[in-house]
MARPA-394295 format. One line per field, with one value per residue (C-alpha): residue in one letter; x, y, z; residue number from 0. Coordinates in steps of 0.25 Angstrom, whole numbers, plus 5000, padded with zeros to 4 digits. Layout:
N
residuo c(A;...)
c1 c(X;...)
c2 c(Y;...)
c3 c(Z;...)
num c(NUM;...)
END
This chain:
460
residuo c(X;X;X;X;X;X;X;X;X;X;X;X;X;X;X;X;X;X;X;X;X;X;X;X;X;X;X;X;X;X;X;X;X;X;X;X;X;X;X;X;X;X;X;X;X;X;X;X;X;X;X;X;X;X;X;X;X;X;X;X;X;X;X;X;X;X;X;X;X;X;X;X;X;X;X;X;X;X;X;X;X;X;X;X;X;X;X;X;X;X;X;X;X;X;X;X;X;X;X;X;X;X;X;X;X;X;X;X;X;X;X;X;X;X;X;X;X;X;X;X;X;X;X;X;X;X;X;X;X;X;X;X;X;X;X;X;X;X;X;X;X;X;X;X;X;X;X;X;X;X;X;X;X;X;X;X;X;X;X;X;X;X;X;X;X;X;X;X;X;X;X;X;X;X;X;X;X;X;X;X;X;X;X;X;X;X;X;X;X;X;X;X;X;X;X;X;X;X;X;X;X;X;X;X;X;X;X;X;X;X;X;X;X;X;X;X;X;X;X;X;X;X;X;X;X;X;X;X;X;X;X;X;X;X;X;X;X;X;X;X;X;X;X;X;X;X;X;X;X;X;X;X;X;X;X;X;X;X;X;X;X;X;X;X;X;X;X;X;X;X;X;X;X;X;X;X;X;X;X;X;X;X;X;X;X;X;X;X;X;X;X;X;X;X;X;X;X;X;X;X;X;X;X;X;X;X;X;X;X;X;X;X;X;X;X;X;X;X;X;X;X;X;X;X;X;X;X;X;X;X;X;X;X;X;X;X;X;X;X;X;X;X;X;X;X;X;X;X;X;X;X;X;X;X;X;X;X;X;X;X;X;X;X;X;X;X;X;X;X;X;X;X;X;X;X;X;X;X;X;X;X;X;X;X;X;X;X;X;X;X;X;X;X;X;X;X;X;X;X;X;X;X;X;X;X;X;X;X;X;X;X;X;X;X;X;X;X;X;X;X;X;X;X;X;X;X;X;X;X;X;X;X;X;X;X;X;X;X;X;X;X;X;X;X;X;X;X;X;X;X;X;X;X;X;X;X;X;X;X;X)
c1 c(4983;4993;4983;4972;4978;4983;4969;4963;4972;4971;4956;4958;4966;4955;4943;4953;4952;4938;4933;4943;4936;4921;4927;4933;4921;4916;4931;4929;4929;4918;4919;4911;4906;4921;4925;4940;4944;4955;4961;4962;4968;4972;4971;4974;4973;4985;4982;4968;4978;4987;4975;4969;4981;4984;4970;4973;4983;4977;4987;4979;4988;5001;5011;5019;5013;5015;5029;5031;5024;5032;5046;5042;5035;5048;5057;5047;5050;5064;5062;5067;5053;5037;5026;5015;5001;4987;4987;4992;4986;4992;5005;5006;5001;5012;5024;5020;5019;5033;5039;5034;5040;5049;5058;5063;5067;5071;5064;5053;5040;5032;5019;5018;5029;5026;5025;5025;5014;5006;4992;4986;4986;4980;4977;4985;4997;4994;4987;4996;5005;4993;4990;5005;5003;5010;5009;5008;5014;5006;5012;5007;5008;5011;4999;5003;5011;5003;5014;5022;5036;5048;5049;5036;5039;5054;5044;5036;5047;5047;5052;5044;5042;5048;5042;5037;5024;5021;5014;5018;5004;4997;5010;5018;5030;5033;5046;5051;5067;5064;5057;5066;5078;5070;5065;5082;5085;5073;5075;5061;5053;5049;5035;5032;5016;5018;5003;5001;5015;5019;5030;5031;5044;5052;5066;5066;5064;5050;5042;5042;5057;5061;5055;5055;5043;5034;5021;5012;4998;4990;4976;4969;4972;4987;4999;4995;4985;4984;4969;4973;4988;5000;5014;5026;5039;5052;5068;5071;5069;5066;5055;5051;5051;5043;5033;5030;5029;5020;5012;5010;5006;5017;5024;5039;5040;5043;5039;5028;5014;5016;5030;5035;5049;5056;5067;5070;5067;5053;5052;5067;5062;5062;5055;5046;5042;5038;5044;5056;5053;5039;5035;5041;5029;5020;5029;5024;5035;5026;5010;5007;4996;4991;4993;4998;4992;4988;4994;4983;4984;5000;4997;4990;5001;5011;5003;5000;5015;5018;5011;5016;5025;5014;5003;5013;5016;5001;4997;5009;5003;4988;4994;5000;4989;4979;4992;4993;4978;4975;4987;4985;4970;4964;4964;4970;4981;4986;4998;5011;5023;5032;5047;5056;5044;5038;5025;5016;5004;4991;4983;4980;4978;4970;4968;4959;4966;4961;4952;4947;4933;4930;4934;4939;4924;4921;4932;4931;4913;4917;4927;4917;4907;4915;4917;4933;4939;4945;4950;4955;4971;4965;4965;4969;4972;4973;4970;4955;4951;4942;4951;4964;4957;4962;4974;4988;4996;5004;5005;5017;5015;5001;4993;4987;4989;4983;4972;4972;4970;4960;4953;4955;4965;4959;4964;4961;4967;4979;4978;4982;4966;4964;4966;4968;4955;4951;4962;4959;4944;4947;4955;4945;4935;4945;4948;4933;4929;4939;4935;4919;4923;4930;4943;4952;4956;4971;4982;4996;5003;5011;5003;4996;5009;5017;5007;5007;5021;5020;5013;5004;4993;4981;4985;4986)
c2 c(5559;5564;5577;5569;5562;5577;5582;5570;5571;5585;5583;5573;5584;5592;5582;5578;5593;5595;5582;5588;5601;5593;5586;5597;5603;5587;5586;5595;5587;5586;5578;5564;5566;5567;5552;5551;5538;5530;5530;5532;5537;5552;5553;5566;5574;5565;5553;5554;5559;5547;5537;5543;5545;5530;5525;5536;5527;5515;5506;5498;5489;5490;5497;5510;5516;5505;5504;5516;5514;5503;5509;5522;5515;5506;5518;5525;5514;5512;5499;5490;5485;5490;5479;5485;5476;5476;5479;5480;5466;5459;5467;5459;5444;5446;5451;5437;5430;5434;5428;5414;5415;5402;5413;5415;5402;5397;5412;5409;5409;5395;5389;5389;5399;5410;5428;5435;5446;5453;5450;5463;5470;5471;5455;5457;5456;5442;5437;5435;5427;5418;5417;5414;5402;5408;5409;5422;5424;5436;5444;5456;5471;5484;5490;5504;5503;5491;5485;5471;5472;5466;5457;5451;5446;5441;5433;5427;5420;5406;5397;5397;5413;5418;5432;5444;5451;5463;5478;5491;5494;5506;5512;5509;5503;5490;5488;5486;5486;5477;5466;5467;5463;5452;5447;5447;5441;5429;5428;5432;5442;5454;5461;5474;5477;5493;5495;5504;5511;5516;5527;5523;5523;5514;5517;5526;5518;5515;5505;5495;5494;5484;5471;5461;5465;5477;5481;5491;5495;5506;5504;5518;5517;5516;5526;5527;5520;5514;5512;5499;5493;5486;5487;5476;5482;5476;5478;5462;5462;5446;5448;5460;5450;5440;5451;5456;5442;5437;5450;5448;5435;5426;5429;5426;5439;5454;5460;5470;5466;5472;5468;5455;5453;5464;5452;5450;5434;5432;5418;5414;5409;5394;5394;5383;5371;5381;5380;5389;5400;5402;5417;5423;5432;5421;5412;5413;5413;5414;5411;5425;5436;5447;5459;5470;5483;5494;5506;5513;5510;5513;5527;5530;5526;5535;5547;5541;5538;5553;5556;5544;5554;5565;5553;5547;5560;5563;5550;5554;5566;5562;5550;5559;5567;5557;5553;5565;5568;5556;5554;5550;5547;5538;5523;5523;5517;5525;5521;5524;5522;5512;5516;5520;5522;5533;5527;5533;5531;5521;5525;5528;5516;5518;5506;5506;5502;5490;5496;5508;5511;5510;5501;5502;5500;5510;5521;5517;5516;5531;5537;5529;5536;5549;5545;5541;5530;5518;5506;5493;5489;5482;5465;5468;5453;5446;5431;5436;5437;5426;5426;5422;5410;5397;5402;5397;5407;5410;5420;5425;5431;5437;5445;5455;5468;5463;5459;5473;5480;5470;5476;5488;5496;5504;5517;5528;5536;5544;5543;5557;5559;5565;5577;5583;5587;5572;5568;5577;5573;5559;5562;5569;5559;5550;5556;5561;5546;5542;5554;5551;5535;5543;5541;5553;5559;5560;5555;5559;5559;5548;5536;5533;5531;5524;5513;5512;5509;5498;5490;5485;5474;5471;5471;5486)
c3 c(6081;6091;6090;6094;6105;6111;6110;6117;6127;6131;6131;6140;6148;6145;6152;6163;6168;6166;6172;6184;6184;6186;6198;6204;6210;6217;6222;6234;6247;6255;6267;6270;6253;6244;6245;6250;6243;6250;6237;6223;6210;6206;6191;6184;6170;6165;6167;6162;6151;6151;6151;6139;6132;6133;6129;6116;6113;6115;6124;6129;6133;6141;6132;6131;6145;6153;6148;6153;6167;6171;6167;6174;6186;6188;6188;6199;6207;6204;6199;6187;6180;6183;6176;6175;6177;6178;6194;6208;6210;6198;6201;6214;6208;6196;6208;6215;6203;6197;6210;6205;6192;6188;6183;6197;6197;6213;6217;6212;6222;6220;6227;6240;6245;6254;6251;6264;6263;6273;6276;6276;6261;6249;6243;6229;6236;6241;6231;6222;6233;6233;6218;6215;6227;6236;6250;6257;6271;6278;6288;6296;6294;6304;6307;6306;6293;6288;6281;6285;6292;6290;6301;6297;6285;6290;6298;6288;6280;6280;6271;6259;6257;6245;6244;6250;6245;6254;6249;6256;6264;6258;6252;6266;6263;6270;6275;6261;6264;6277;6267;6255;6263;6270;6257;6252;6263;6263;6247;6245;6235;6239;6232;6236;6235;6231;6226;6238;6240;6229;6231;6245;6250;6260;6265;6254;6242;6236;6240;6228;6227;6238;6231;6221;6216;6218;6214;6212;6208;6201;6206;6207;6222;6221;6220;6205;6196;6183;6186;6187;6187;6193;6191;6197;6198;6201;6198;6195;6181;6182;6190;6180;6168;6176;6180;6166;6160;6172;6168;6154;6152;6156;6143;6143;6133;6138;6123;6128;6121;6105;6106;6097;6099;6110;6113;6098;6102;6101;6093;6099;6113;6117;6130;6138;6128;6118;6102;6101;6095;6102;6102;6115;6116;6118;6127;6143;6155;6166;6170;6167;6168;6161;6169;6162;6162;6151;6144;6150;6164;6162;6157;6168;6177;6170;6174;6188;6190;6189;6200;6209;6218;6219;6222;6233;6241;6240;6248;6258;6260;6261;6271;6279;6281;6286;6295;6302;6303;6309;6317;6334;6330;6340;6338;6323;6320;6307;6297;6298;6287;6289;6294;6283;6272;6266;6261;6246;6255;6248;6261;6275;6285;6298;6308;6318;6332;6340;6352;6343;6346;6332;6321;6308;6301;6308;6304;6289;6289;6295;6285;6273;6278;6277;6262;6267;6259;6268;6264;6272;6272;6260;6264;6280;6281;6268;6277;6283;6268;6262;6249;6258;6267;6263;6257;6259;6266;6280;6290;6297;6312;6314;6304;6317;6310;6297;6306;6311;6299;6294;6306;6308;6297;6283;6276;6270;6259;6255;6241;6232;6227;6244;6248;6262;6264;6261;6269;6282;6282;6282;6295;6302;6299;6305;6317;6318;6318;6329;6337;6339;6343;6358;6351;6353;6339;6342;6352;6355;6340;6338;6344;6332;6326;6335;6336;6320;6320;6330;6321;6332;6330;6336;6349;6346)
num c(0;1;2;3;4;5;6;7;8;9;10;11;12;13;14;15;16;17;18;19;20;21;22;23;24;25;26;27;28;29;30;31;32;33;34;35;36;37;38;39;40;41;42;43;44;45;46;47;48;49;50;51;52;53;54;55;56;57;58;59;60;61;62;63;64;65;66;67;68;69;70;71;72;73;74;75;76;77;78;79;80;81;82;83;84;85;86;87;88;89;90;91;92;93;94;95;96;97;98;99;100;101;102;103;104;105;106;107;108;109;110;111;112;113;114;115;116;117;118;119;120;121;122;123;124;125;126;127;128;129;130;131;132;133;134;135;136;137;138;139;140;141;142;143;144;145;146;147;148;149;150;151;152;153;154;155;156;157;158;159;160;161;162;163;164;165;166;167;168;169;170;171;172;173;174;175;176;177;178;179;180;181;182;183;184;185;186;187;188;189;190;191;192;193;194;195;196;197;198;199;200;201;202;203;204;205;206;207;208;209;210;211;212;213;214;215;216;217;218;219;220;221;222;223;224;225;226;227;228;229;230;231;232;233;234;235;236;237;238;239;240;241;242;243;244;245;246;247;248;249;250;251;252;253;254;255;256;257;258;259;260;261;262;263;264;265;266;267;268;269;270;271;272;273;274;275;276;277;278;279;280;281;282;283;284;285;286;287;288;289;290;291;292;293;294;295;296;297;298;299;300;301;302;303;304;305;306;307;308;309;310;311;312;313;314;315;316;317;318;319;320;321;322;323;324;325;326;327;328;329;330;331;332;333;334;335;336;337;338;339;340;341;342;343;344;345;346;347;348;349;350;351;352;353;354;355;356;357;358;359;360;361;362;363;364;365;366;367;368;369;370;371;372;373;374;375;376;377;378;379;380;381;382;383;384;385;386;387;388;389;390;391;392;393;394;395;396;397;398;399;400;401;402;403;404;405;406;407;408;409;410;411;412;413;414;415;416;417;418;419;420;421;422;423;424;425;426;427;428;429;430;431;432;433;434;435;436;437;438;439;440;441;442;443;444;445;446;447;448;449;450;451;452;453;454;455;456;457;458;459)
END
C-alpha cells in the first residue's frame, strides 16, 4: 500500500510539471491581453502534492492536518491557541460571539452594548457585532493609511461600549499598541481583523498579537489559502475553550470528533437540569455552530504556511514598486504605511483627489480596459448600504473620509502571482492615463506623500 501511495504521488509530481510545461508557453505577458488579476493564490508542485496525498488518505474531516495547522500557525504567530474554521467570515462571527459567552460572567457582552469599528471595510467585520445584537459605533479612517487612529476611537467610548473590533486595512497595521492600551485602560476587548495582514508588523511585533482575539482568513486572495478557511487565535485559554466549543456545535466536551473519553469522565458530569451521569459528549454549553474546517483544506495550509515569509516579502516588494513608479503623479493620492509599521502588503490603494479632472470610474473603466484588475476599499461606508439602513447603530464624529473612499478610492494588486513587468505596465498605464486628461505626470518628490500623512478629508 505504502507503494502505491508513493507512485501516485510521484505521478502527481510528475503531472504537476507537465501541466507547468503546457502553461509555460501562454504565460508570457502581453500588454492590454495577459489579465493582471488584483489578487490571487500561488499554488505549486507541493501543494497539489499535499491536497492529493490528504484525499489518498481519506480525511475528510478535520483531523490529524488540522491539528497540526493550528499548533504550527499559533506558534507562527507567537500565540497560545489557533481554531481553525470554515472562513475568514465565520472566524470574525465566532471572535464576537465568544465575547457574549455567559462564561465570562460580568465581561460578558449583552444586547444592546456598543463595539467601536470603522465604517469603511469589508462587511464580516461588522456583521457579526450586529448578529450578536450589538451595537456598533463607526468611526472614521486616514485617508493615506486607511486605517482608524487612536484618538478616534478614545472618542467613541461612551458608557455602554464593551469592545473594540477594528481590521488592519489591506495589511496596514492600525495603531495596534495605541488601541490595546486604550482598550486596558477602558476595560474593553479588543479583536484584531488580520485577514489582510498577515505578517505585517507594528512596532516590531506582528500584527495579530496585540488583542484579545485575532483572526485570520485563507481565501485565495489572502496571505495563504486553504481554498476556503478561517482561523481564530488567541493567548487566553478561556477565550480559547469558549471559541472551540462555540465552533463545534456548542458542545461542552474538548474530545476531538472519534474520541470517547479524552477526560477519563465522560458519563461523570452533572451539568444543567440534565441526569447525572449524561454523556459529556452530547451535553451543549453554549448556542453553537458548525464551523470547523477539513483535513484537506489544513493540508493545504501546511504547504501554504511554508511559503508565508517568501509570499509576504513578495507583496512588499511588488508594493513598493507601484510606490515608486507612480510616486509625485498628478492628483493621486497614493498609500502610505502607518508610522512605526512594516506592513505584508494585501494591495495597492489609489484615490482620486477632489478637483481631479477625471474620476475614479474613469481610471478603473481605463485599467479594465487595459485587462488591469481593480477592486474598490471593499464596503467604503458600511451606513450608504441598503443591508445596513434601519439598523441600530451610532457614529462618533463624521465619517468624511469613509465618504471619500466611497467616492473616490480603489486598488490594484501586489499579490506574489505579479511580476515586474505586470507591475511596470500597470504603472505606465496609470501615469499615461493621468497624462492625456492635461495633468502633469509628476511633481516635486514628496508632495504626494506629505498630503497622505495628513490624513486630509474632503476638504482636500
Amino acid at each position: 500500500m505504502s507503494d502505491h501511495r508513493a507512485l501516485v504521488l510521484d505521478e502527481v509530481r510528475k503531472y504537476h510539471q507537465e501541466r507547468e510545461q503546457e502553461r509555460e508557453p501562454r504565460r508570457a505577458f502581453v500588454p492590454g491581453v495577459t489579465e493582471i488579476w488584483p489578487s490571487g493564490a500561488v499554488l505549486d508542485e507541493d501543494d497539489r502534492v499535499s491536497l492529493v496525498e490528504a484525499a489518498l488518505e481519506m480525511r475528510i474531516a478535520a483531523g490529524r492536518s488540522s491539528r497540526k495547522f493550528e499548533s504550527e500557525f499559533a506558534r507562527k504567530l507567537g500565540l497560545r491557541k489557533a481554531h481553525l474554521t470554515n472562513s475568514g467570515s465565520s472566524a470574525n462571527l465566532l471572535a464576537v460571539a465568544a465575547l457574549t459567552s455567559p462564561q465570562l460572567e460580568d465581561r460578558r457582552l449583552r444586547p444592546g452594548d456598543e463595539v467601536i469599528t470603522v465604517a469603511a471595510g469589508f462587511p464580516t467585520t461588522v456583521n457579526p457585532i450586529l448578529q450578536n445584537g450589538l451595537v456598533p459605533v463607526f468611526v472614521d479612517v486616514d485617508l493615506g493609511t486607511y486605517n482608524t487612529t487612536a484618538e478616534r476611537v478614545a472618542a467613541a467610548i461612551g458608557p455602554r461600549t464593551r469592545a473594540i473590533v477594528v481590521a488592519h486595512a489591506l495589511g496596514n497595521p492600525f495603531p495596534a499598541t495605541e488601541l490595546a492600551e486604550l482598550a486596558e485602560r477602558h476595560e474593553l476587548f479588543l479583536i484584531e481583523d488580520n485577514c489582510d495582514a498577515v505578517g505585517s508588523r507594528y512596532d516590531g511585533r506582528l500584527t495579530g498579537t496585540f488583542g484579545d482575539l485575532t483572526t485570520v482568513s485563507f481565501y485565495p486572495a489572502h496571505h495563504i489559502t486553504m481554498g476556503e478557511g478561517g482561523c481564530v487565535l488567541t493567548s487566553n485559554l478561556a477565550l480559547a475553550r469558549i471559541v472551540e466549543s462555540l465552533r463545534d456545535w456548542g458542545r461542552d466536551c474538548w474530545c476531538e470528533p472519534g474520541e470517547s473519553n479524552k477526560c477519563l469522565k465522560r458519563f461523570d458530569y452533572q451539568m444543567g437540569t440534565l441526569p447525572a451521569g449524561y454523556d459529556h459528549k452530547y451535553i451543549f454549553s453554549h448556542v453553537g455552530y458548525n464551523l470547523k474546517t477539513t483535513d484537506l483544506q489544513a493540508a493545504l495550509g501546511l504547504t501554504q504556511l511554508a511559503k508565508l515569509d517568501a509570499f509576504g516579502a513578495a507583496r512588499r516588494r511588488n508594493w513598493r514598486r507601484l510606490r515608486e513608479g507612480l510616486d509625485g503623479v498628478e492628483h493621486l493620492l497614493l498609500p502610505e504605511a502607518t508610522p512605526r509599521s512594516d506592513p505584508s502588503w494585501f494591495g495597492f490603494v489609489i484615490t482620486v483627489e477632489p478637483g481631479a479632472p477625471f474620476g475614479r470610474a474613469e481610471l478603473v473603466d481605463f485599467l479594465e480596459g487595459r485587462r488591469i484588475g481593480t477592486r474598490l476599499l471593499f464596503a467604503g461606508n458600511l451606513t450608504r448600504h441598503p443591508a445596513y439602513r434601519g439598523l441600530t447603530h451610532r457614529v462618533s464624529g463624521d465619517l468624511t473620509n469613509s465618504d471619500v473612499i466611497t467616492e473616490r478610492t480603489f486598488w490594484v494588486g501586489v499579490y506574489p502571482g505579479l511580476t515586474e513587468e505586470m507591475l511596470d505596465y500597470v504603472v505606465s498605464s496609470i501615469r499615461e492615463f493621468v497624462a492625456a486628461r492635461g495633468a502633469r505626470g509628476a511633481r516635486g518628490a514628496g508632495r504626494a506623500r506629505a498630503r497622505a500623512a495628513t490624513g486630509r478629508g474632503a476638504e482636500a
